[in-house]
TORKOLSE-598670 format. One record per residue (C-alpha): residue number from 1; residue in one letter; x, z, y. Coordinates in steps of 0.1 Angstrom, whole numbers, plus 2048, in hexadecimal, padded with zeros to 3 digits. Layout:
  pos  code   c1   c3   c2
  NUM     a    X    Z    Y
...
//
This chain:
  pos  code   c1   c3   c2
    1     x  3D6  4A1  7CE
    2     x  3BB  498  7E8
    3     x  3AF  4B3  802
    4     x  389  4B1  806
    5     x  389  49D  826
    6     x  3A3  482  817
    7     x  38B  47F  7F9
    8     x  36A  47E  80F
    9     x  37D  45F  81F
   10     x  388  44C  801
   11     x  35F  44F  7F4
   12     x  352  440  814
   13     x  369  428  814
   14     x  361  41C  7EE
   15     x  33A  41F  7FB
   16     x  33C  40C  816
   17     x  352  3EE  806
   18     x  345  3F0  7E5
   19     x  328  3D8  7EB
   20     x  339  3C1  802
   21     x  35E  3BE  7F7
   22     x  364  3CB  7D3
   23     x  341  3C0  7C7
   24     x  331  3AB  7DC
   25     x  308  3A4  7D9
   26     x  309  3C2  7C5
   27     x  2EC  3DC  7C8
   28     x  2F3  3F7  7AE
   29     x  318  407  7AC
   30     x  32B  3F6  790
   31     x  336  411  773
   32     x  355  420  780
   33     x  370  437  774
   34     x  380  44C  789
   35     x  3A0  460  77D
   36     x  3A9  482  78F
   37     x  3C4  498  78D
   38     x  3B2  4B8  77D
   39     x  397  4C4  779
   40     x  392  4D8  79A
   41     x  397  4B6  7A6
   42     x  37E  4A3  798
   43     x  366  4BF  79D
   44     x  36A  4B8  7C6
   45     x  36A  491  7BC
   46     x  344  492  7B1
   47     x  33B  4A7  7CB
   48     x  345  492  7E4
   49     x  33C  470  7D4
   50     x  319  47B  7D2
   51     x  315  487  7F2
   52     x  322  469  803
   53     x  30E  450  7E6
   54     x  2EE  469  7F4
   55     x  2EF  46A  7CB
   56     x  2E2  486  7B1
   57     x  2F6  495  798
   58     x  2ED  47F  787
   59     x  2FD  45F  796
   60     x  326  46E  792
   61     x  32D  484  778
   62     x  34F  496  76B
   63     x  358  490  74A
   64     x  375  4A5  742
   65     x  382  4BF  727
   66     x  371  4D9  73A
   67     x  351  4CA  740
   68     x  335  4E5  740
   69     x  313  4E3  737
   70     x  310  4C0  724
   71     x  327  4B6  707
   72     x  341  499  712
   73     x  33D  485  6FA
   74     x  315  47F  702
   75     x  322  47E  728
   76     x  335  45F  71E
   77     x  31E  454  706
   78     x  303  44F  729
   79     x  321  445  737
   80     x  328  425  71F
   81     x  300  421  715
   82     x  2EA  42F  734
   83     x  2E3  423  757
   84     x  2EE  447  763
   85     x  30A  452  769
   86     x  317  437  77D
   87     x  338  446  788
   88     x  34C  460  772
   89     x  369  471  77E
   90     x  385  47D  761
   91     x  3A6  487  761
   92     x  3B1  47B  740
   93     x  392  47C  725
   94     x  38A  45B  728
   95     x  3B0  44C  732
   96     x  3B5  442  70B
   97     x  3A3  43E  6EE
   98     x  37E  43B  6FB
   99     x  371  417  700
  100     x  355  417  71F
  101     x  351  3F1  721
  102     x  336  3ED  73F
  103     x  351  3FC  751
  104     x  35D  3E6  772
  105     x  36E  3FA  788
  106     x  38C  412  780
  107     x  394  42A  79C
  108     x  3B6  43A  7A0
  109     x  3BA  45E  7B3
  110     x  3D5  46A  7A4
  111     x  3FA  461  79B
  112     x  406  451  77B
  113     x  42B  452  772
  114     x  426  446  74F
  115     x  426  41F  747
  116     x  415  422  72C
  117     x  3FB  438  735
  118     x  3F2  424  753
  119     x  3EF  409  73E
  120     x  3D7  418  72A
  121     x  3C4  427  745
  122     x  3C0  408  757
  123     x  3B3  3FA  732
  124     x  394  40E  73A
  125     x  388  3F0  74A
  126     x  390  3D1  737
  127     x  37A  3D4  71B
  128     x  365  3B6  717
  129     x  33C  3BE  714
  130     x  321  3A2  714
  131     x  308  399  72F
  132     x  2EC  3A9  720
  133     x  2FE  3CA  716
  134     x  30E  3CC  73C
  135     x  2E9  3C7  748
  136     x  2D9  3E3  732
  137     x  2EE  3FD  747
  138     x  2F5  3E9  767
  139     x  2D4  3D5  76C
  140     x  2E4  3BE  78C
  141     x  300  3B2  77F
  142     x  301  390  771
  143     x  323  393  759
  144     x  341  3A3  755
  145     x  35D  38B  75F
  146     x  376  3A1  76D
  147     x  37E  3C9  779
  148     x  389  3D7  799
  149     x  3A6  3F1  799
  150     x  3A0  407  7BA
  151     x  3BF  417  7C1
  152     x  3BB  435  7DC
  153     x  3DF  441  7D6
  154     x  3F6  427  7D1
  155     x  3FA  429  7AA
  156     x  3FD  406  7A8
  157     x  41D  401  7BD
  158     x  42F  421  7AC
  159     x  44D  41B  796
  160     x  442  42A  772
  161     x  45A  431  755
  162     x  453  428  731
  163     x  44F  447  718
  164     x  473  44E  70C
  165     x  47E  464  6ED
  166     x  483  489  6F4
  167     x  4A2  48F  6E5
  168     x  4BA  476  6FB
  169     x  4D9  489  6F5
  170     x  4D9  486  6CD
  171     x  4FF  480  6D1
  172     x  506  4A1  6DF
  173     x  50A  4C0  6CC
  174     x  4ED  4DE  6CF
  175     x  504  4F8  6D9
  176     x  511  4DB  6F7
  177     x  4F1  4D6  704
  178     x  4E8  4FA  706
  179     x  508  500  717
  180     x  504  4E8  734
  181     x  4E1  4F3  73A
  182     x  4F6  51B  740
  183     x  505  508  754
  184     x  4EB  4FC  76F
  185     x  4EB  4D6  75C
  186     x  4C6  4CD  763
  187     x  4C7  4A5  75C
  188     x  4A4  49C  750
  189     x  4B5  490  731
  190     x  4C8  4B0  728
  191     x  4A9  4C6  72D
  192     x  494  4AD  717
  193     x  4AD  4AB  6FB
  194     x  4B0  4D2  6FA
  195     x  487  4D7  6F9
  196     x  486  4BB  6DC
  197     x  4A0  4D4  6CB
  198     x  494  4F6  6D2
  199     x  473  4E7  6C6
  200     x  483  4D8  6A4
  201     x  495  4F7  69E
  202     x  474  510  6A1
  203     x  468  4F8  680
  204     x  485  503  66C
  205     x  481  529  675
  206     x  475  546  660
  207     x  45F  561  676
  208     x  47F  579  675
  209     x  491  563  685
  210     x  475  557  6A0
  211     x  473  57C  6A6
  212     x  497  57F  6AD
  213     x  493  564  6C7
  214     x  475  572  6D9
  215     x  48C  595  6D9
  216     x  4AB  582  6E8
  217     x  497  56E  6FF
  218     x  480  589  70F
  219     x  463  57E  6FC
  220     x  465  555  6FD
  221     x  463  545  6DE
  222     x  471  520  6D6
  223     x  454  510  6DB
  224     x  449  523  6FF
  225     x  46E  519  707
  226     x  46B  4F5  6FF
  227     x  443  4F5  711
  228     x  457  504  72A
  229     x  471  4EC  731
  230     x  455  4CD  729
  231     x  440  4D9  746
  232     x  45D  4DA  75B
  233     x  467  4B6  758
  234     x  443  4AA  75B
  235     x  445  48F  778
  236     x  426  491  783
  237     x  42D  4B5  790
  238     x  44E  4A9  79D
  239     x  43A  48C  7AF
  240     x  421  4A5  7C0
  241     x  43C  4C1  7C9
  242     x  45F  4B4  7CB
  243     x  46B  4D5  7DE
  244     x  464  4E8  7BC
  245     x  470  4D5  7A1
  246     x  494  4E5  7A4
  247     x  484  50D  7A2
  248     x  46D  501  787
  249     x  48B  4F4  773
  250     x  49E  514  776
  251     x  47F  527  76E
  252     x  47E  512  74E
  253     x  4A0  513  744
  254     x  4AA  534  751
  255     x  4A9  54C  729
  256     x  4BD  533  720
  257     x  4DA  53D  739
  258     x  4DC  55D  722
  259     x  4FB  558  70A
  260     x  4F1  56E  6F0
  261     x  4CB  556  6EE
  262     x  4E7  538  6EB
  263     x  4FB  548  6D2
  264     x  4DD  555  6BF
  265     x  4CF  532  6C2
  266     x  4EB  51C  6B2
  267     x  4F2  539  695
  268     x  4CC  52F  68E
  269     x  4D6  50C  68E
  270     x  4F0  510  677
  271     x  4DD  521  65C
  272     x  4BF  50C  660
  273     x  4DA  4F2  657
  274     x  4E0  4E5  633
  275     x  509  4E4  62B
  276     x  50B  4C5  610
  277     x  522  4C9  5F5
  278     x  52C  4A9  5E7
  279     x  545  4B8  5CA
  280     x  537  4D2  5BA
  281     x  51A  4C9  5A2
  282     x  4F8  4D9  5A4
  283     x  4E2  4E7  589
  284     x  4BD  4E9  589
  285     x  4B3  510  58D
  286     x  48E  50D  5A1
  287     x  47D  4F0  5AA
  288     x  464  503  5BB
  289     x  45C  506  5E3
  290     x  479  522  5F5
  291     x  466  542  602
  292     x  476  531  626
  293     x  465  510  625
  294     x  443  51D  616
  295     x  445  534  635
  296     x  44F  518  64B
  297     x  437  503  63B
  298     x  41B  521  641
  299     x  429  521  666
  300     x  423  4FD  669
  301     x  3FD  4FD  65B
  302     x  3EE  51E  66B
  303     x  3FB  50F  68E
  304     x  3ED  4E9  685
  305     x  3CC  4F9  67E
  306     x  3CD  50E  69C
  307     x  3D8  4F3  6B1
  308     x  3B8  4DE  6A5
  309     x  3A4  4FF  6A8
  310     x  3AF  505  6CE
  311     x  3AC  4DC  6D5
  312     x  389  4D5  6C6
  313     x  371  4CD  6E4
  314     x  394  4BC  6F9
  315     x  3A1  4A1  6E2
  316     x  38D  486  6D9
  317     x  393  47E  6B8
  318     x  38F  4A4  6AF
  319     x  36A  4A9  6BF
  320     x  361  48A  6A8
  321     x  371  499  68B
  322     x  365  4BB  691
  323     x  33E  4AC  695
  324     x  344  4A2  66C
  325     x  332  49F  657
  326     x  31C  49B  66D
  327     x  31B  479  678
  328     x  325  475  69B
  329     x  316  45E  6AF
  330     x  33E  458  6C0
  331     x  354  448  6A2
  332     x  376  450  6A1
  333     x  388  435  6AF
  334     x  3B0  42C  6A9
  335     x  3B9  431  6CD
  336     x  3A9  458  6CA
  337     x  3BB  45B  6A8
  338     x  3E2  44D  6B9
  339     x  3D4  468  6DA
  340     x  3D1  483  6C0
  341     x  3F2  479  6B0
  342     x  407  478  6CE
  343     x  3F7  49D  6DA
  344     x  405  4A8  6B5
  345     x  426  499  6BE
  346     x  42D  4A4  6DD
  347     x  43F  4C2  6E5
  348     x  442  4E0  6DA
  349     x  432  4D7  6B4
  350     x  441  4B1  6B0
  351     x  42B  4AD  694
  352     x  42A  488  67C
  353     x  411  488  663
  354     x  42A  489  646
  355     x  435  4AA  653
  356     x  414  4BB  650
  357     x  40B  4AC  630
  358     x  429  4BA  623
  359     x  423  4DC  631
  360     x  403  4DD  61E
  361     x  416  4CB  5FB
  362     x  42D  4EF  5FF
  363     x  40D  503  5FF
  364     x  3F8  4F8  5E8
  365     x  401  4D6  5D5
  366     x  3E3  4D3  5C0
  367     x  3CB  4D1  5DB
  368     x  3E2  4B0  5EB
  369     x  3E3  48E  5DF
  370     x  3FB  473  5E5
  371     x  416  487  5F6
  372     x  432  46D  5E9
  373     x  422  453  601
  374     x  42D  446  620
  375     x  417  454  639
  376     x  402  443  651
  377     x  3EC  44E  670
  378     x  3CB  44D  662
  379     x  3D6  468  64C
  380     x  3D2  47D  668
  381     x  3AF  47A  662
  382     x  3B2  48D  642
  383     x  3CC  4A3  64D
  384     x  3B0  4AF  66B
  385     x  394  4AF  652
  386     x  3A4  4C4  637
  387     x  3B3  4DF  650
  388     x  390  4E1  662
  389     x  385  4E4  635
  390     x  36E  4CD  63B
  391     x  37E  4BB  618
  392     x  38E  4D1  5FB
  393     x  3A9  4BD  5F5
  394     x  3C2  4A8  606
  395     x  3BC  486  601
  396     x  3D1  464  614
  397     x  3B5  454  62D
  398     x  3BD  434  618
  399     x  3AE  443  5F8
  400     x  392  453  608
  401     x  389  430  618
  402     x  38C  41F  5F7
  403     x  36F  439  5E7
  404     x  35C  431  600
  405     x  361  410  5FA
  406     x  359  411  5D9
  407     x  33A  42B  5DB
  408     x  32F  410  5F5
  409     x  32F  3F2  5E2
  410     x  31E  405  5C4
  411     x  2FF  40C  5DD
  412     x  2FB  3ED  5EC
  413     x  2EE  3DB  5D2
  414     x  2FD  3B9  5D7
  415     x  310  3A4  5C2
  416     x  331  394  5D6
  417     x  345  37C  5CA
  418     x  367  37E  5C6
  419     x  36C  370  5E3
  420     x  35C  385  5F3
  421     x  365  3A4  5E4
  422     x  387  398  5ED
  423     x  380  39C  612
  424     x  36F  3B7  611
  425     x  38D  3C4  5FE
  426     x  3A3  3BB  61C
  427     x  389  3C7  63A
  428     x  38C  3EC  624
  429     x  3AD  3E8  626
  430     x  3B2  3E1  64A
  431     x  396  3FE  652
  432     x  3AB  41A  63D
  433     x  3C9  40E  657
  434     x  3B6  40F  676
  435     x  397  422  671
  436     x  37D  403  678
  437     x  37B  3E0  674
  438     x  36D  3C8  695
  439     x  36A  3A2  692
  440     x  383  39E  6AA
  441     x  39D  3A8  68D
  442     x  39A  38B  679
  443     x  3AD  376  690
  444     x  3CA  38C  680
  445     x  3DF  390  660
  446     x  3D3  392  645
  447     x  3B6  384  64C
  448     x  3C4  362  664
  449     x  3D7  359  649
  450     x  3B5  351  62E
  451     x  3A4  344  64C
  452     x  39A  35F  664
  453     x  378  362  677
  454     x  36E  340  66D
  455     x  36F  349  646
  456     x  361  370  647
  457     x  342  358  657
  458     x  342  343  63C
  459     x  344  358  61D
  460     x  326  372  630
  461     x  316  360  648
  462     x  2F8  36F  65D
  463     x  300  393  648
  464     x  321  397  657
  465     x  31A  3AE  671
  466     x  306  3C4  659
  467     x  326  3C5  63F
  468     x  33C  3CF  65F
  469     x  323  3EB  665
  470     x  322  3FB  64A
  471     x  342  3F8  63E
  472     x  34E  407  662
  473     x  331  424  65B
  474     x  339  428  636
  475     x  35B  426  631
  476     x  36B  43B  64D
  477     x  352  455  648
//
């Protein structure tokens, strides 16, 4: 991270070739992203951009989890739709899942080690926006032909690595891997594999037995184990402080050099095991939910809600979700929805959606439907709305859609053909998948295939955009 001077240096710099190199002719400063490290960070980042801009507070603005005073989301909202701010400094709110398309410069002060992130950080700035719409918030510029990446730490030129699985070691036994991590082992891959397991193993635990672990390991559960060992693997901490990465991975590895944690972890393992016995044959006593798994099924639902409780003004997706029924003026986009996801997978929880829905078929099975479907990511949606009891029951996004749908087409009052009907059919479809529905889709299956942007014009002419309103608006509500 930047000291004060180094940051004072790279603002005057971007001033005073901002008008003349990146943007030349230009008057007004282009909207511009800037990503910071944290949030101390981009607190000395506005500072200083405004004092060197001779700016108010108005002219940069922070736009981060901890933002005080007014809500992110109307921060980006004048951000995307008002002349101020021009610049806003983030760390990661706005790296994924928010589109801000008069954005034309994307400004890097901090290190990236993941591909895919960068990639999606960088794709703050591609989005297309017409002439007119650029205008309304940047009055001198003519059109949006291209972005300018300004890279003030050399992200560009670093080598990144592609998200890998956690568990790399799925070849080698539990009891293996904590026995070579006793042993001082501290490969990256070892250490990840053994997080992935100490978190899979807390989901199959009763709270005796978590208890036992917190005893044996002076007070650490699975989960702050596996955190533990996550944290210390992060490369971006690596990056900024090399000299530590071998204490911090001692730190986080250190109750497991306790034999009796190890042996109390793999006789855990072992019972939370099933032994198959392919002779003898079986006879239906119960069919009902084991005192065990409608614990671990409790376990799973009280921390999903808490999660979503403690998350609610940080994620995306969940401040949308949490301003229902209520219609927010953000929607809920896919790319919030797969943020949301991938915070639910992560470490220590490793959450799917077909895990939670069957955490809450164990507890109660009349208030779920459809819990013999395949699941799919949008039913996250009703996962978030029914633990936040915004809905009474527990309903697959896909059927929710098609109620809409159908509520919908009862109050419009107009009479589609078949035709017709059978596209709309298909553009509900494609919304209870992916949460919207932009013109840009039909160039797609299903809808390339039965003639794509030039026949959705065709069979609704001039009233296209208004169907693709309010089916966005009705249908994903």
């Amino acid at each position: 991270m930047q000291t004060p001077d180094q940051i004072r240096t790279i603002a005057r710099t971007f001033r005073d070739k901002l008008f003349t190199e990146i943007f030349p002719g230009r008057t007004e400063v282009p909207k511009t992203i800037v990503f910071a490290k944290d949030d101390n960070h981009a607190e000395k980042i506005v500072e200083i951009l405004r004092e060197e801009f001779a700016k108010g507070n108005d002219f940069a603005q922070k736009i981060t989890y901890r933002t005080t005073g007014e809500k992110p989301e109307n921060l980006i909202n004048a951000f995307r739709n008002s002349y101020f701010p021009r610049i806003a400094v983030t760390v990661d709110m706005i790296a994924t899942g928010t589109d801000i398309k008069p954005v034309e410069i994307v400004m890097f002060m901090r290190s990236v080690k993941s591909r895919n992130f960068f990639e999606q950080m960088k794709g703050r700035g591609v989005r297309i926006i017409a002439p007119t719409d650029l205008q309304a918030v940047t009055p001198d510029a003519k059109a949006k032909d291209h972005f300018v990446i300004v890279d003030c730490v050399g992200v560009c030129e670093q080598d990144k690595t592609d998200s890998a699985p956690m568990d790399q070691k799925k070849s080698v036994p539990f009891d293996k891997l904590l026995q070579a991590v006793a042993l001082g082992n501290v490969e990256p891959e070892v250490l990840s594999s053994v997080a992935a397991r100490l978190a899979r193993l807390d989901r199959e635990l009763t709270e005796p037995d978590r208890l036992k672990i917190m005893q044996a390991s002076g007070g650490y559960s699975l989960k702050d184990l596996a955190r533990g060992i996550v944290d210390a693997l992060d490369p971006d901490l690596a990056a900024d402080h090399p000299e530590r990465v071998e204490e911090r991975l001692t730190n986080a590895t250190k109750p497991l050099c306790d034999p009796a944690l190890r042996n109390l972890l793999i006789d855990l393992k072992k019972k939370a095991e099933q032994i198959i016995d392919t002779v003898t044959q079986d006879m239906l006593i119960e069919a009902n939910f084991s005192e065990a798994a409608r614990d671990r099924a409790q376990g799973t639902v009280d921390s999903f809600e808490r999660f979503i409780a403690d998350h609610k003004d940080e994620i995306t997706a969940l401040q949308i979700l949490y301003s229902r029924p209520q219609r927010s003026p953000e929607p809920l986009t896919f790319e919030a929805l797969k943020t949301l996801a991938d915070a639910l997978q992560a470490p220590p929880h490793l959450w799917t959606e077909g895990q939670l829905w069957q955490a809450y078929v164990a507890l109660d099975k009349t208030k779920v439907k459809g819990d013999n479907r395949r699941r799919i990511l949008t039913d996250l949606v009703s996962l978030v709305r029914f633990a936040m009891h915004q809905d009474n029951e527990l309903v697959p996004f896909p059927e929710r859609v098609n109620a809409n749908f159908k509520a919908w087409l009862a109050q419009s009052g107009t009479s589609f053909t078949p035709e017709q009907l059978h596209w709309l059919e298909m553009i509900r479809d494609h919304i209870a998948a992916n949460l919207g529905i932009e013109p840009d889709d039909f160039d797609y299956s299903p809808f390339a295939q039965e003639g794509g942007i030039g026949k959705v014009h065709q069979l609704f002419g001039a009233e296209l955009p208004k169907v693709l309103e309010a089916m966005n608006r009705e249908l994903a509500a």
